[in-house]
mmCIF file of the N, C-alpha and C atoms, coordinates in Angstrom:
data_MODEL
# 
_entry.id   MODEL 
# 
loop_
_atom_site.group_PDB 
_atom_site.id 
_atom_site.type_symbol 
_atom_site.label_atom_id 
_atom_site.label_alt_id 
_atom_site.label_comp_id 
_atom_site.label_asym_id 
_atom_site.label_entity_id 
_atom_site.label_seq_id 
_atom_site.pdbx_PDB_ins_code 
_atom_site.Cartn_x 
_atom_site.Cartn_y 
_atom_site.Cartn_z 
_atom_site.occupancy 
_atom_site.B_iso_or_equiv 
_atom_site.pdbx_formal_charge 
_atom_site.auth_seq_id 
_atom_site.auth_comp_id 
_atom_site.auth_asym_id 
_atom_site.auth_atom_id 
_atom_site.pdbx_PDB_model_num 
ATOM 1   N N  . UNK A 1 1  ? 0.844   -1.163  0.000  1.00 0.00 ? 1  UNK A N  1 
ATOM 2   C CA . UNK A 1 1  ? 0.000   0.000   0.000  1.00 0.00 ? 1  UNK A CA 1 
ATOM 3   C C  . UNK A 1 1  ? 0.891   1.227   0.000  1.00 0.00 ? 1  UNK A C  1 
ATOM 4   N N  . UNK A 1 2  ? 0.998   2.064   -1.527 1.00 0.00 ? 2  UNK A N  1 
ATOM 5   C CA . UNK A 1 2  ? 1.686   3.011   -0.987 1.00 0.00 ? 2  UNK A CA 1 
ATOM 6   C C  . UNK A 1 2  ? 1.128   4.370   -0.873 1.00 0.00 ? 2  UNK A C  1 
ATOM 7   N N  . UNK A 1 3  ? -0.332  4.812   -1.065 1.00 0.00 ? 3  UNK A N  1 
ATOM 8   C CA . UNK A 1 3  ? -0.904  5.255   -0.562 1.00 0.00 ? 3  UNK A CA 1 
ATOM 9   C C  . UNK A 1 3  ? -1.682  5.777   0.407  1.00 0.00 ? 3  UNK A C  1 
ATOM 10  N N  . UNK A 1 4  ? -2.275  6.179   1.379  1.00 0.00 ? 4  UNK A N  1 
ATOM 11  C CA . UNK A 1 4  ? -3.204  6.477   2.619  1.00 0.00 ? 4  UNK A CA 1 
ATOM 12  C C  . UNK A 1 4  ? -4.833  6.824   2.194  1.00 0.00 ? 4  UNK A C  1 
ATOM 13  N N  . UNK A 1 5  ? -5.626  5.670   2.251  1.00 0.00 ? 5  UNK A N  1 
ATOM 14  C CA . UNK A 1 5  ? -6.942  6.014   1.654  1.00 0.00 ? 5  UNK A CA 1 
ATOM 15  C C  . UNK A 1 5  ? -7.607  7.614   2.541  1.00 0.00 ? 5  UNK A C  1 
ATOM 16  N N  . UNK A 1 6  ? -8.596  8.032   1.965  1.00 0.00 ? 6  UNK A N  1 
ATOM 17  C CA . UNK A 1 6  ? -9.004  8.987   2.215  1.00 0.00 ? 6  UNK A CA 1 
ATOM 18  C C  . UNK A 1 6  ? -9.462  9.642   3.646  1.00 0.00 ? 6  UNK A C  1 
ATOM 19  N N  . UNK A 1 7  ? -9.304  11.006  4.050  1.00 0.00 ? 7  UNK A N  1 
ATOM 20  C CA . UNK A 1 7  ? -9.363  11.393  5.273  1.00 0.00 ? 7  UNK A CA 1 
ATOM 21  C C  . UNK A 1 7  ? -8.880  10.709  6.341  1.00 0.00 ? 7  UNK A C  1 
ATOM 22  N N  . UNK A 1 8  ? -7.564  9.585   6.080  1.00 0.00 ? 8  UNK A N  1 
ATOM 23  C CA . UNK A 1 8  ? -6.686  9.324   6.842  1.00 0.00 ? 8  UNK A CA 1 
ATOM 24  C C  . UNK A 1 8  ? -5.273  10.095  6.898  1.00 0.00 ? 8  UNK A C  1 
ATOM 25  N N  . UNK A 1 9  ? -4.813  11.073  7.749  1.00 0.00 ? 9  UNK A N  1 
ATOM 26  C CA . UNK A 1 9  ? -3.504  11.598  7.172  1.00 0.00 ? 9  UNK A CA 1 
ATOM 27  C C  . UNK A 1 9  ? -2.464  11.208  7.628  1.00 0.00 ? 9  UNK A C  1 
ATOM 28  N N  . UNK A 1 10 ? -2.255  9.757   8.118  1.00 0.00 ? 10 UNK A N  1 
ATOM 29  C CA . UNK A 1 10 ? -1.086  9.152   9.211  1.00 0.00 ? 10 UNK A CA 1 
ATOM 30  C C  . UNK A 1 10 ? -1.452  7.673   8.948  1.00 0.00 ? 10 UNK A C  1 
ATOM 31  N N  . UNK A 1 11 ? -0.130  7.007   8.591  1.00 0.00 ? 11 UNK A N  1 
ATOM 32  C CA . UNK A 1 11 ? 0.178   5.744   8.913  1.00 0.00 ? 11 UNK A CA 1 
ATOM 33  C C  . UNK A 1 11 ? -0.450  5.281   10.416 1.00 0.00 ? 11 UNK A C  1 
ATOM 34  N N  . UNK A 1 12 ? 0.156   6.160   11.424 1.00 0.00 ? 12 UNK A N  1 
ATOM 35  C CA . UNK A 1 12 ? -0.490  5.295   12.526 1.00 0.00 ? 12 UNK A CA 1 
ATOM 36  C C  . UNK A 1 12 ? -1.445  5.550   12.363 1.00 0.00 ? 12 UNK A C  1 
ATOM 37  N N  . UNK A 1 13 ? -2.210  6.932   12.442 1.00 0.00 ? 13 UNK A N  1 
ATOM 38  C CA . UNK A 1 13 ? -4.106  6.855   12.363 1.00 0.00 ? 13 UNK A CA 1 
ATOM 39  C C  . UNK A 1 13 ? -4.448  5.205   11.798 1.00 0.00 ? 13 UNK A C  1 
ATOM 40  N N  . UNK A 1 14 ? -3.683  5.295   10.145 1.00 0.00 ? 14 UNK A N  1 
ATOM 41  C CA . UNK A 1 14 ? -4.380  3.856   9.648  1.00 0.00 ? 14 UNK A CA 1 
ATOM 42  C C  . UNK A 1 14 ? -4.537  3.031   10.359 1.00 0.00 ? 14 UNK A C  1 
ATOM 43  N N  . UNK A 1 15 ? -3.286  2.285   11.356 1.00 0.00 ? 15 UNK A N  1 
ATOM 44  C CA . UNK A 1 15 ? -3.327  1.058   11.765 1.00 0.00 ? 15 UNK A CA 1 
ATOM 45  C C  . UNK A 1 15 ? -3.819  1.322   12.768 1.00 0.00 ? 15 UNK A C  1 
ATOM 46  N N  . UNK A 1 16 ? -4.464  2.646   13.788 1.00 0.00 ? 16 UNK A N  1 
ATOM 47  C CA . UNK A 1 16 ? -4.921  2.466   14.859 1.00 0.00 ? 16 UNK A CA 1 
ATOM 48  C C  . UNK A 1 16 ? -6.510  2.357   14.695 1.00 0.00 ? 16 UNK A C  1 
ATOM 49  N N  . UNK A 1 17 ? -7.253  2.746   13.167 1.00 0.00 ? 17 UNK A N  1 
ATOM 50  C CA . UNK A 1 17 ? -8.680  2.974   12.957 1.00 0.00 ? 17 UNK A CA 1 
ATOM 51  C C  . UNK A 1 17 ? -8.604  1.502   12.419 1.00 0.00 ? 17 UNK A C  1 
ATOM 52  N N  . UNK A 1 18 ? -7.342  0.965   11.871 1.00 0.00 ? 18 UNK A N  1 
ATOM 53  C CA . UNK A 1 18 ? -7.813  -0.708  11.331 1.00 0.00 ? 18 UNK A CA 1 
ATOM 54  C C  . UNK A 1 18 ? -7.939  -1.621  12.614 1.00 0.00 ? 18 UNK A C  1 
ATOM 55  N N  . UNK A 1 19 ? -6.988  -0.900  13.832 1.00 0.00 ? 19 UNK A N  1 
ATOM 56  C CA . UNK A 1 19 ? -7.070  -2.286  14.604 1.00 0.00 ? 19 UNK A CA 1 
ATOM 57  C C  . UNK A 1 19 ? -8.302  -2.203  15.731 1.00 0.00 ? 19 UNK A C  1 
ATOM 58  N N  . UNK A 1 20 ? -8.596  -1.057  15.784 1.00 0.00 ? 20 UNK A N  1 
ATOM 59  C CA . UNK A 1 20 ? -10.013 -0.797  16.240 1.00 0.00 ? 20 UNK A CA 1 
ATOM 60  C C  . UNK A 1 20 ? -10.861 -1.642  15.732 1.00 0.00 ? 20 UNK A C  1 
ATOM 61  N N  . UNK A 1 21 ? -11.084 -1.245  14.270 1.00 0.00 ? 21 UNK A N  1 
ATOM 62  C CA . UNK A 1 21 ? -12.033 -2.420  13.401 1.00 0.00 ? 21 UNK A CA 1 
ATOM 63  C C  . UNK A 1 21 ? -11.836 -3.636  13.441 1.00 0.00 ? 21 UNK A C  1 
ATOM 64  N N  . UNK A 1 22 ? -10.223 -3.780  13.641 1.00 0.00 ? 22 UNK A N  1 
ATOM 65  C CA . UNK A 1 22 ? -10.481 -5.317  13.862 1.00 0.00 ? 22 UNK A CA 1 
ATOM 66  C C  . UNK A 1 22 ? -10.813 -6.119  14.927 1.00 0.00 ? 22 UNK A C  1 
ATOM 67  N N  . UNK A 1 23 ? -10.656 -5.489  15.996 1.00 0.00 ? 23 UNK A N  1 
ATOM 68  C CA . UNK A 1 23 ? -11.328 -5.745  17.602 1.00 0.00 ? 23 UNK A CA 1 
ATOM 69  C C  . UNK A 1 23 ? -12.577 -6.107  17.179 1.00 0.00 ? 23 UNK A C  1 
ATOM 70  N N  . UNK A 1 24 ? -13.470 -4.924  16.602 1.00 0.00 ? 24 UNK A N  1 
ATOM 71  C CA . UNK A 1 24 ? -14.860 -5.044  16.241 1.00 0.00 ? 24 UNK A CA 1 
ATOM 72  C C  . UNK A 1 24 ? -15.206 -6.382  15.807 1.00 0.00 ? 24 UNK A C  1 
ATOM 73  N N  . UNK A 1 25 ? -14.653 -6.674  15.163 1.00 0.00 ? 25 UNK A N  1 
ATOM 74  C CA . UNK A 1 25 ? -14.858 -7.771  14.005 1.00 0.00 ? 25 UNK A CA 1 
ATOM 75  C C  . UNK A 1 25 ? -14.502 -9.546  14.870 1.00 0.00 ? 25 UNK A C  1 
ATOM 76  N N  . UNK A 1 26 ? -13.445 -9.351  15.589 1.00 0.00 ? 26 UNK A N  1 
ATOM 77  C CA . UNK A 1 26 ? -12.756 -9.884  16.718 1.00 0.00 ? 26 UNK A CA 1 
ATOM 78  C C  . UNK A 1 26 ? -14.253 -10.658 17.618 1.00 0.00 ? 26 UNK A C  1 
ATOM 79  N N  . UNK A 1 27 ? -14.872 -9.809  18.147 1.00 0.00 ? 27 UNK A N  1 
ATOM 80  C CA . UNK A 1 27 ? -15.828 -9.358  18.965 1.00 0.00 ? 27 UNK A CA 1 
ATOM 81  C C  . UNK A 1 27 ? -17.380 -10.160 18.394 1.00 0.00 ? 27 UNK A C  1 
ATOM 82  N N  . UNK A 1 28 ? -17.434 -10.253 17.010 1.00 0.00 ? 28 UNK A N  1 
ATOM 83  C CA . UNK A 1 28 ? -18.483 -10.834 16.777 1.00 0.00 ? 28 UNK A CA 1 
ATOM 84  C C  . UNK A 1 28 ? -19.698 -9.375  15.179 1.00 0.00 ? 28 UNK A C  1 
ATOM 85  N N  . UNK A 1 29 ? -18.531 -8.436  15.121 1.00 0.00 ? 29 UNK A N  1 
ATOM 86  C CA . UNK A 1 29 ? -19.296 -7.339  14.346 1.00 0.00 ? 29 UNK A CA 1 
ATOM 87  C C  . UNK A 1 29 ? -19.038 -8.142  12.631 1.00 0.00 ? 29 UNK A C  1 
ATOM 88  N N  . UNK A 1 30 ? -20.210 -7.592  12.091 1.00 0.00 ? 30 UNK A N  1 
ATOM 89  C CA . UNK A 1 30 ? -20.700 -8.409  10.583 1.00 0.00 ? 30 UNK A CA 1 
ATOM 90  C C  . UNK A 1 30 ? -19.320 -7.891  9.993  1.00 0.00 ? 30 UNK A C  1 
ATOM 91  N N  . UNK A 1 31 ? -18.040 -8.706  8.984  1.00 0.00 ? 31 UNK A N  1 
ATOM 92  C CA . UNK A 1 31 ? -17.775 -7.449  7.733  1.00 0.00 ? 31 UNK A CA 1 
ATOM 93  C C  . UNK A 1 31 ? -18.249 -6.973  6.990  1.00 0.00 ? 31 UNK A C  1 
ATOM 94  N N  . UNK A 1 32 ? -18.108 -5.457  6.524  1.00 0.00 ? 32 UNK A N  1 
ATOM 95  C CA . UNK A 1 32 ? -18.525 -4.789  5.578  1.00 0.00 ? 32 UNK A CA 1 
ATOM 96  C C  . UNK A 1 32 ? -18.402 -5.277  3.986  1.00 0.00 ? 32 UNK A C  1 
ATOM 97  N N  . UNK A 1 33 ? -17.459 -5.933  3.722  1.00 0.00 ? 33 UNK A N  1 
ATOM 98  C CA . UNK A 1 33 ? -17.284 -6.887  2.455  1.00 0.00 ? 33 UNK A CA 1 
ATOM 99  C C  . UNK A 1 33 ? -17.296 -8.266  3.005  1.00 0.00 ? 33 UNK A C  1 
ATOM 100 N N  . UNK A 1 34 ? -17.149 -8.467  1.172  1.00 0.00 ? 34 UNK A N  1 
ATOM 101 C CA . UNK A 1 34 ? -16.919 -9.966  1.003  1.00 0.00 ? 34 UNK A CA 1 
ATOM 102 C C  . UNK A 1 34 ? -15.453 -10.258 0.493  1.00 0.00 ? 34 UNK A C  1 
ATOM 103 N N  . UNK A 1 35 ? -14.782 -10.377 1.232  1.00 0.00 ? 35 UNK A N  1 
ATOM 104 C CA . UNK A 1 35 ? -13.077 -10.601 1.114  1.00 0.00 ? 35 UNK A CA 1 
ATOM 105 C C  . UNK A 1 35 ? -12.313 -11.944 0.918  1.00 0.00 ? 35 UNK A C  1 
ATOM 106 N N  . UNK A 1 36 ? -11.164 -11.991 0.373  1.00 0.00 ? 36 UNK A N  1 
ATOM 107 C CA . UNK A 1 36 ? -10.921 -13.252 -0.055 1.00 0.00 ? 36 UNK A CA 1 
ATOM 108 C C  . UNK A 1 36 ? -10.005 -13.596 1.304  1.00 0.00 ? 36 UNK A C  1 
ATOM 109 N N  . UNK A 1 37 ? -9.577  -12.564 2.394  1.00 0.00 ? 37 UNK A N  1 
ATOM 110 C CA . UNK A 1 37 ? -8.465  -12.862 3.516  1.00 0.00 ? 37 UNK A CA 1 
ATOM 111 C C  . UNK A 1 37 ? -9.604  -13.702 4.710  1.00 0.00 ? 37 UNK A C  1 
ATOM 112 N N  . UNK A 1 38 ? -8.755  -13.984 5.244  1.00 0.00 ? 38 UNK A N  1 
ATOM 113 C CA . UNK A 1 38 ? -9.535  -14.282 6.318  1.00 0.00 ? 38 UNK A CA 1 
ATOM 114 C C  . UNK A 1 38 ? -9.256  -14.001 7.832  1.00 0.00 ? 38 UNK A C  1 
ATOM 115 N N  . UNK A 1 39 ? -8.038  -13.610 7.678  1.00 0.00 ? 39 UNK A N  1 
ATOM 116 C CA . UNK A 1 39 ? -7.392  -12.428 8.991  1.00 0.00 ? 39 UNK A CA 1 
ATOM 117 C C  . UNK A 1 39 ? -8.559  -11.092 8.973  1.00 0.00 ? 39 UNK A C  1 
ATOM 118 N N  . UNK A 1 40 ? -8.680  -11.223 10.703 1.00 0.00 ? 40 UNK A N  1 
ATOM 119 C CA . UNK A 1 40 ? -9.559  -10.391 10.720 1.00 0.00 ? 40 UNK A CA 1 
ATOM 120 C C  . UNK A 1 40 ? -8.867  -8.516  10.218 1.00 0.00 ? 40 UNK A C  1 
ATOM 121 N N  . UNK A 1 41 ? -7.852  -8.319  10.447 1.00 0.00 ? 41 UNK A N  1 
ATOM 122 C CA . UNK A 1 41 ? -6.964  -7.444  10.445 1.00 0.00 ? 41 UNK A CA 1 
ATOM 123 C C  . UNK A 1 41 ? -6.856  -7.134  8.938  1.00 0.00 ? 41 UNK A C  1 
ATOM 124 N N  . UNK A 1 42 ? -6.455  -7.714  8.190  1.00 0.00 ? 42 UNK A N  1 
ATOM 125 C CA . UNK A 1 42 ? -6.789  -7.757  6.321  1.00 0.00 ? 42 UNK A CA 1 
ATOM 126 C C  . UNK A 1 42 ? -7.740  -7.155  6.218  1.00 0.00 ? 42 UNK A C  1 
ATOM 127 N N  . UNK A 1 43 ? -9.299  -7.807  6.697  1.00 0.00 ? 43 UNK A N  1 
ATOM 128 C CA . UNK A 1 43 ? -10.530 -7.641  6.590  1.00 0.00 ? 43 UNK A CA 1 
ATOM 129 C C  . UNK A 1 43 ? -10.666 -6.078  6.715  1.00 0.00 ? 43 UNK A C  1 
ATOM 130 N N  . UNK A 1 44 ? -10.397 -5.742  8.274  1.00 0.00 ? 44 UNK A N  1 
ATOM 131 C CA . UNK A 1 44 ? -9.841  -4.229  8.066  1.00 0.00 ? 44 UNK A CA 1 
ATOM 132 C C  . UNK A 1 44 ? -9.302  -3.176  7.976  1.00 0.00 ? 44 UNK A C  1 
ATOM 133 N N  . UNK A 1 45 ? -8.569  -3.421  7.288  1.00 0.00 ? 45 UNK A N  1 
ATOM 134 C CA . UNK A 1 45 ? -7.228  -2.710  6.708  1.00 0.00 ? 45 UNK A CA 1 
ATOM 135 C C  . UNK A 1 45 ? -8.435  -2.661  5.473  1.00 0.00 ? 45 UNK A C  1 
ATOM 136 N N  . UNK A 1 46 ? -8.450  -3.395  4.531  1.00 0.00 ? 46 UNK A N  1 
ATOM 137 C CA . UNK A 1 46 ? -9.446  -3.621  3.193  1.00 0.00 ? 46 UNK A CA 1 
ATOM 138 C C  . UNK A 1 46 ? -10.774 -2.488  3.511  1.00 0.00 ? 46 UNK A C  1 
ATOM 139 N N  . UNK A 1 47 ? -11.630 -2.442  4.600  1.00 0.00 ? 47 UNK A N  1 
ATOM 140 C CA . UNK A 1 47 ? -12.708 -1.722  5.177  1.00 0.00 ? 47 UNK A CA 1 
ATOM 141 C C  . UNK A 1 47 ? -12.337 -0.344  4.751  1.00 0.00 ? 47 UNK A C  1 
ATOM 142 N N  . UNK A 1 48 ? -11.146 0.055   5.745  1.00 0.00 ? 48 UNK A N  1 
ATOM 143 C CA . UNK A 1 48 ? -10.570 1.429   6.103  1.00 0.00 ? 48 UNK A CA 1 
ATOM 144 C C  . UNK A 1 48 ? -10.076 1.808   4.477  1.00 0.00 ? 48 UNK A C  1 
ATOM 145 N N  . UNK A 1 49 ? -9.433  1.191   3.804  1.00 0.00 ? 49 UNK A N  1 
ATOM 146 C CA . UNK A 1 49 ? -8.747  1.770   2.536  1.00 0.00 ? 49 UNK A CA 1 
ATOM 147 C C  . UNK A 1 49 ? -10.189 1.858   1.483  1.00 0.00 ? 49 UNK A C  1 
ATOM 148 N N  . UNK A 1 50 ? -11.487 1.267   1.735  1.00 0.00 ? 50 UNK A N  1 
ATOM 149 C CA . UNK A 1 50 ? -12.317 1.579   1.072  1.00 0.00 ? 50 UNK A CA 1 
ATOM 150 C C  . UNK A 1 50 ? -13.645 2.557   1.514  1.00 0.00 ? 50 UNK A C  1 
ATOM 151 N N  . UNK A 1 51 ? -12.998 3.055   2.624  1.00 0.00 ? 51 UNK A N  1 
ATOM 152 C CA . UNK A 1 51 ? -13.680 4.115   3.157  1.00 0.00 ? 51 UNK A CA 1 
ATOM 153 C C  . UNK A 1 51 ? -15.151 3.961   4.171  1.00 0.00 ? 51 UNK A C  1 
ATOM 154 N N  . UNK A 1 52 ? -15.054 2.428   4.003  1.00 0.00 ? 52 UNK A N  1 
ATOM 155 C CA . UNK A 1 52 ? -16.337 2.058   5.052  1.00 0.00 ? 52 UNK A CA 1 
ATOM 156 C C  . UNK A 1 52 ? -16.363 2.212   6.044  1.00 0.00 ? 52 UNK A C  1 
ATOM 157 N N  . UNK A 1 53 ? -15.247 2.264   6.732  1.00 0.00 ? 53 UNK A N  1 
ATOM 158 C CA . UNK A 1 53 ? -15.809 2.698   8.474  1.00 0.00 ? 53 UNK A CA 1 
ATOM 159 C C  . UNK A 1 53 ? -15.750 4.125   8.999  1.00 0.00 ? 53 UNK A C  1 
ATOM 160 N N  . UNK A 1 54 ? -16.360 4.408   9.704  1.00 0.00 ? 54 UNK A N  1 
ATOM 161 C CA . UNK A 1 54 ? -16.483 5.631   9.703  1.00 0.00 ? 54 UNK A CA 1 
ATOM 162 C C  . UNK A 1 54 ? -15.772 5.884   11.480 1.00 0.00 ? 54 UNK A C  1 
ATOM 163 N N  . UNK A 1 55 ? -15.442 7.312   11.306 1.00 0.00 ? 55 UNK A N  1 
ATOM 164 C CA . UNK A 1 55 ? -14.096 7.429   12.501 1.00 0.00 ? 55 UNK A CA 1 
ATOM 165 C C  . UNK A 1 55 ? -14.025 8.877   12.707 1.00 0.00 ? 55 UNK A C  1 
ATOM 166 N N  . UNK A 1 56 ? -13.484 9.144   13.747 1.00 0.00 ? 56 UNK A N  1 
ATOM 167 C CA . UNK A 1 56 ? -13.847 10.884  14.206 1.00 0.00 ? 56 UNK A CA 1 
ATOM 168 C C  . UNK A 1 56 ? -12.630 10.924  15.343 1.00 0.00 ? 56 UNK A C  1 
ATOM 169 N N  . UNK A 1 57 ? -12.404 12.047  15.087 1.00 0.00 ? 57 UNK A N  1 
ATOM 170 C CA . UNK A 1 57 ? -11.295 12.239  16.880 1.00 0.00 ? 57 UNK A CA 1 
ATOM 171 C C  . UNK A 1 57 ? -11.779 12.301  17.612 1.00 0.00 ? 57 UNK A C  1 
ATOM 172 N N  . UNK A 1 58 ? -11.493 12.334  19.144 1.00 0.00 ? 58 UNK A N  1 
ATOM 173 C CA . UNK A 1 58 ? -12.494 12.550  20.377 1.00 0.00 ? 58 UNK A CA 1 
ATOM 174 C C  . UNK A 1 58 ? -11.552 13.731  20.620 1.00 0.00 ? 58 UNK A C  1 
ATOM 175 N N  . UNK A 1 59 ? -12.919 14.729  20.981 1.00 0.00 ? 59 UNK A N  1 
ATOM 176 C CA . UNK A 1 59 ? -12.575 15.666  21.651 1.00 0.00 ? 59 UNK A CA 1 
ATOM 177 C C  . UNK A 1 59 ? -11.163 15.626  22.813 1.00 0.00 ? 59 UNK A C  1 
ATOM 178 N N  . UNK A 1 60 ? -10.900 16.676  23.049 1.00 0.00 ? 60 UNK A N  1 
ATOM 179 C CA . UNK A 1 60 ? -9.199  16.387  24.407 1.00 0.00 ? 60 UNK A CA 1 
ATOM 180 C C  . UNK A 1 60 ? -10.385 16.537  25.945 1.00 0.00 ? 60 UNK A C  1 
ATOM 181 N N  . UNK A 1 61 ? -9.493  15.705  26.582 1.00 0.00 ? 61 UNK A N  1 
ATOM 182 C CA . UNK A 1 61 ? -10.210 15.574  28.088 1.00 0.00 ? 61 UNK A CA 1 
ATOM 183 C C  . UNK A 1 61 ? -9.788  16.893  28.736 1.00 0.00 ? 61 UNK A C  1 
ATOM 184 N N  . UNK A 1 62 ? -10.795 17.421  29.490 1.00 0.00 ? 62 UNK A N  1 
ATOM 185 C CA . UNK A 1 62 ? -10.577 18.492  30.132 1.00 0.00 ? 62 UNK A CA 1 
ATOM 186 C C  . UNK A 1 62 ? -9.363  18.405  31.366 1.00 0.00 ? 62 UNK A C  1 
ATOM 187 N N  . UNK A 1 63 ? -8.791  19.094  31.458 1.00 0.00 ? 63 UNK A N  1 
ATOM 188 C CA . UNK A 1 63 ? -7.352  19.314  32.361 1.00 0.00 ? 63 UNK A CA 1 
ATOM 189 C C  . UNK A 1 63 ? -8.179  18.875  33.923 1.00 0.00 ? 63 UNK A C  1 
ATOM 190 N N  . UNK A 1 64 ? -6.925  17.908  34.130 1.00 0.00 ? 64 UNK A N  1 
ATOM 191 C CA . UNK A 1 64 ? -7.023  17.414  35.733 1.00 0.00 ? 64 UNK A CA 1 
ATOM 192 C C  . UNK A 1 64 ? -7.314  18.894  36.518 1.00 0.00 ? 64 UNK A C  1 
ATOM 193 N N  . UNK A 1 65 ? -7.791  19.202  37.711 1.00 0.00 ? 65 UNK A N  1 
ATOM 194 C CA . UNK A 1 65 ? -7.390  19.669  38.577 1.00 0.00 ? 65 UNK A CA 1 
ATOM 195 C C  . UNK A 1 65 ? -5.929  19.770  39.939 1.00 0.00 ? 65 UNK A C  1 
ATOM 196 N N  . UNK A 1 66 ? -5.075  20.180  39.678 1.00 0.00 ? 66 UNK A N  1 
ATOM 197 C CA . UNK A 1 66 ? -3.839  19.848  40.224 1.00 0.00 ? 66 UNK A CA 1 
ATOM 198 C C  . UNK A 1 66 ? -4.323  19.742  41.636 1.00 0.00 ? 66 UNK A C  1 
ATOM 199 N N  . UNK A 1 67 ? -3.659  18.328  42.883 1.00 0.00 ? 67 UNK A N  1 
ATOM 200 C CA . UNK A 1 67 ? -4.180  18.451  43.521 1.00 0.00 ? 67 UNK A CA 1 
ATOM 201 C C  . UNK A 1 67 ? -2.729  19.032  44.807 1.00 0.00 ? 67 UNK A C  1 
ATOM 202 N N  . UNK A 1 68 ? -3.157  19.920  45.590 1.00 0.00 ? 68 UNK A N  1 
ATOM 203 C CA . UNK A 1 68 ? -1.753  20.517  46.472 1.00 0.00 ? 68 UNK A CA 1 
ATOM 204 C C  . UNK A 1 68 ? -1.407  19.198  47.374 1.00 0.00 ? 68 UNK A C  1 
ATOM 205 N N  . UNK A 1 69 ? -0.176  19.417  47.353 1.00 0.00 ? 69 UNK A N  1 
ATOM 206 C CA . UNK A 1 69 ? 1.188   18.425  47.663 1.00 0.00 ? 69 UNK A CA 1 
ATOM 207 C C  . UNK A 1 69 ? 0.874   18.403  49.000 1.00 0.00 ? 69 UNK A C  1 
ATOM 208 N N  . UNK A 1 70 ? 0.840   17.123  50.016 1.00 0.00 ? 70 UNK A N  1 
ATOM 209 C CA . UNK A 1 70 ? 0.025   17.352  51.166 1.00 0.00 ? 70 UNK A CA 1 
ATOM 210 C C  . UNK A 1 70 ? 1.289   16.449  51.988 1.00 0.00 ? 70 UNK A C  1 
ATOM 211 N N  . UNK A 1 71 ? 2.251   17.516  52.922 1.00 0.00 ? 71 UNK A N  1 
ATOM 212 C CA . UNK A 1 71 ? 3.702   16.786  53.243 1.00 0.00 ? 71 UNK A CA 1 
ATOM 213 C C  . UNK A 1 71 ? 3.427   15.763  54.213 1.00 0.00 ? 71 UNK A C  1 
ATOM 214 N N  . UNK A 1 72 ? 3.852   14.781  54.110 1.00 0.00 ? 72 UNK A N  1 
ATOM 215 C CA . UNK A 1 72 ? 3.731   13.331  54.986 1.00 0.00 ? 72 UNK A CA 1 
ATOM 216 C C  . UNK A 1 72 ? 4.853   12.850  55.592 1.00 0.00 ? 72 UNK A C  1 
ATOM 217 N N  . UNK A 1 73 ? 5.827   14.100  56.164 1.00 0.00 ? 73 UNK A N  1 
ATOM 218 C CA . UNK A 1 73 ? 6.754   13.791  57.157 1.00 0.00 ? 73 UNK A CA 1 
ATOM 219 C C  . UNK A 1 73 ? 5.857   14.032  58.449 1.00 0.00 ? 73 UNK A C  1 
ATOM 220 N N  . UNK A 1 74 ? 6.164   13.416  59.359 1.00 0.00 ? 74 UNK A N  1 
ATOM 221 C CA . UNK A 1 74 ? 6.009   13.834  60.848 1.00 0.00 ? 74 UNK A CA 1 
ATOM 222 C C  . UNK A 1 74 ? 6.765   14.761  61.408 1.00 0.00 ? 74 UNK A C  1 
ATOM 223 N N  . UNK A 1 75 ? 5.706   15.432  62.231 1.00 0.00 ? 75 UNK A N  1 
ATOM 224 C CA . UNK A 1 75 ? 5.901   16.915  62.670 1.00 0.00 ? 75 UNK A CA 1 
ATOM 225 C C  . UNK A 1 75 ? 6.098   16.672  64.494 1.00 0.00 ? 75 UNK A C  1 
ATOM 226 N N  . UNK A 1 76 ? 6.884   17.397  64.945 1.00 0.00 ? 76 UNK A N  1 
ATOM 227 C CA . UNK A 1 76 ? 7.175   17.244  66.355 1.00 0.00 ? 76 UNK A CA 1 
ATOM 228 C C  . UNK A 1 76 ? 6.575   18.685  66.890 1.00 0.00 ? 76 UNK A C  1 
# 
């Protein structure tokens, strides 16, 4: 593959939205084709480069609250 199918802009994105899918699939989810592999991972890698699954960023988690440093020597 020496391309990146569409609205993927990263090698890892790819393999992290294929191995997602392939958990799915792992798990008991229908494939979207009819494929000649039989690795579930093929299956979607094949999905993702044909634009069938659909994928979004998640929003960023809102910032911890820092919590103050609470000293745990003993005091005389």
């Amino acid at each position: 593959m020496s391309q990146l199918p569409p609205n993927v802009e990263s090698k890892f994105r790819l393999v992290h939205i294929a191995a997602r899918r392939a958990e799915q699939l792992v798990q008991g989810a229908r494939p979207k084709i009819e494929s000649k592999h039989a690795k579930v991972t093929r299956i979607a890698l094949e999905e993702v480069n044909l634009d069938l699954v659909r994928w979004q960023l998640a929003s960023p988690e809102p910032a911890v609250e820092e919590i103050p440093a609470v000293d745990l020597l003993p005091t005389e």
